[in-house]
N, C-alpha and C positions, 0 to 999 in steps of 0.2 A: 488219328488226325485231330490236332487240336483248332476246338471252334470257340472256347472264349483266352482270351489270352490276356495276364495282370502284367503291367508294368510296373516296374520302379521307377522313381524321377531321376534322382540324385546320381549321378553317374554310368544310368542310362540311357535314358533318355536326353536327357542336357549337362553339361560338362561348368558344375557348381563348386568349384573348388575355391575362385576368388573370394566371392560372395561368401561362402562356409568360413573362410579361415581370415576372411577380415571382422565379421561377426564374432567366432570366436576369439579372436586376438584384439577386439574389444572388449569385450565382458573380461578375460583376464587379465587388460589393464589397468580396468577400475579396480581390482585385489592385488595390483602392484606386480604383475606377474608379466615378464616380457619373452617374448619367443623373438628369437633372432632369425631360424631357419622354419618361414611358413609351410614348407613341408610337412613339418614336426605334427602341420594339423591335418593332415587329411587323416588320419585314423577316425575325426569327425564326421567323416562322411559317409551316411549311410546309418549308423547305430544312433536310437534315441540318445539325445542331448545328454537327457540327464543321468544315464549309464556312463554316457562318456567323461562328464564333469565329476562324476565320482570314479570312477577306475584310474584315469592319466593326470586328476589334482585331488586325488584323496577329501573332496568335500564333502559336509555333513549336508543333508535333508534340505536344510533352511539352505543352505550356501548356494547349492543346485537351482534350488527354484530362486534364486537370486540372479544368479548369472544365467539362468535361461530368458529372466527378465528384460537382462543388461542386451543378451545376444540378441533376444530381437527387436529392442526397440534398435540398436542399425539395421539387421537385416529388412525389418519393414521397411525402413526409411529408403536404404542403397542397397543391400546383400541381394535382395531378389532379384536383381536389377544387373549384376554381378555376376553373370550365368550365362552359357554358351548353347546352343543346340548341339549335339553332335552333327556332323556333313550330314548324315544320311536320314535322320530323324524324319523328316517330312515323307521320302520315297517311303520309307518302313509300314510308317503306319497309313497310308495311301493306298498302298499295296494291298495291305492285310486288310482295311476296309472295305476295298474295292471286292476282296475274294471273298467276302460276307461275315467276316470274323466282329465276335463280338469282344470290343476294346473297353479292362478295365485299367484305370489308377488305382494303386495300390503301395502308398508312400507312409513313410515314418514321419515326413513331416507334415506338422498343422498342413489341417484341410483348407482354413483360411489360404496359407500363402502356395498351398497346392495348385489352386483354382487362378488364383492371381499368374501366376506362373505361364497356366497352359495359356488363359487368356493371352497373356505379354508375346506369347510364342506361336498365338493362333494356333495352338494344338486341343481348343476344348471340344472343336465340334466330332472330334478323330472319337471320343469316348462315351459311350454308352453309359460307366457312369465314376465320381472317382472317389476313391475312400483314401483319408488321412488319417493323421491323427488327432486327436483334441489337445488342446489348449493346457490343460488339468489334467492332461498326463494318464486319464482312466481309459484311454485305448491307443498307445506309445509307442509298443512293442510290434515286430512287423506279422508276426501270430495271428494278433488279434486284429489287428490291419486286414490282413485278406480273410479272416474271419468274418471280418464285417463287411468286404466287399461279395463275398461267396452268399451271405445272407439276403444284399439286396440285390442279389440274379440270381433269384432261385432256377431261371432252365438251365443255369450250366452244371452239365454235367461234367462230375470228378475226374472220370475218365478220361474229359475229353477237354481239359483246362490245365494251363499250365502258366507256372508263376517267371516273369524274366527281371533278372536283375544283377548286380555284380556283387555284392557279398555275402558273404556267409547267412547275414540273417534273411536273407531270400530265401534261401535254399531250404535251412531251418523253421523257418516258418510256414514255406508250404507244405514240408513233409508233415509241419503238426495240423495238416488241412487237409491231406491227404493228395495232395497234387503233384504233379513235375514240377521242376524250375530247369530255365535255363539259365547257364551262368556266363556273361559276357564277358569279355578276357579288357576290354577296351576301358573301362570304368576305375573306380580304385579298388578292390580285388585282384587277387590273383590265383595262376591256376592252383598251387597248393593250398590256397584259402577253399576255395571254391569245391577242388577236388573232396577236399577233407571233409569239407560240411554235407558232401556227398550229389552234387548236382546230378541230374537226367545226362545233361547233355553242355556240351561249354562252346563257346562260337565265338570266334576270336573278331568277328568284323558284323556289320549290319548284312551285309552279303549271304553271308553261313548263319545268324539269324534268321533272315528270311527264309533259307533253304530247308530247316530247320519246322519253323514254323508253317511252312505251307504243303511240307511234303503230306501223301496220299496215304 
């Protein structure tokens, strides 16, 4: 039975794809770079930034932390703002509060616009507590993300915690934690991503989440 349970935001919990890919498709304006088909961006969704700005435009060190610059001076401004709830979101974690579950964040993105976020969504009071990333890139990776949420709930037990969220680096990051993930089919992953990275369990809707998470 799991009693503490880690969320991801990003295609989790709230459905950020506007907000992602007009932030990004700003920062590669300013380098003259234009995307015609904004789908091109959701591979942005969910892996730190600056993994992604090196891997899909080949940039150097300095360029990354340039264009993470560029990215969120919009996303502060409008990209946060840019962001859907999933339908179910509310009943989810209502639910799971109600049954005494202890609710962490556990997001790649900055803590700043983490927190901004639940606020905007009235989802802060749902989390007992919520770990992002930093700014300067020294805890980015989603690893060390629920590394550092597992740190500050020390009663949860391993056994009895499990990581939810839709990509690959959920699933990967909790196994380096020692925990389950569950992998949500409804986000931008999917199930061979998901499968592959090796998830506990995959739940195609908030419905099979919940059943998921609250069975005995």
């Amino acid at each position: 039975m799991y009693r503490t349970v880690l969320f991801d935001l990003d295609g989790t919990l709230t459905d950020p794809g506007v907000g992602i890919t007009n932030s990004v498709a700003y920062a590669l304006q300013k380098r003259g770079i234009s995307v015609n088909d904004r789908s091109e961006l959701y591979k942005f969704i969910g892996p730190p930034l600056y993994d992604s700005f090196a891997a899909y435009y080949g940039f150097s060190d300095a360029e990354c932390e340039s264009a993470i610059a560029d990215y969120r001076e919009y996303f502060r401004a409008r990209g946060l703002y840019e962001n859907n709830l999933y339908p179910d979101t509310v009943f989810l974690l209502d639910t799971l509060k109600q049954a005494g579950k202890t609710l962490i964040l556990a997001t790649s993105k900055p803590q700043e616009f983490a927190e901004t976020i639940l606020k905007h969504f009235c989802l802060d009071g749902y989390f007992d507590f919520v770990a992002g990333a930093t700014m300067d890139n020294t805890r980015n990776q989603k690893a060390d993300v629920i590394a550092y949420a597992l740190r500050n709930c020390p009663n949860a037990q391993l056994s009895q915690t499990v990581m939810v969220g839709d990509r690959k680096h959920d699933v990967l990051g909790a196994a380096q934690n020692g925990i389950d993930c569950i992998g949500v089919l409804y986000g931008y992953g999917d199930r061979a991503e998901l499968t592959a990275a090796g998830a506990t369990f995959l739940a195609q809707n908030a419905s099979q989440l919940l059943s998921i998470l609250t069975k005995e």
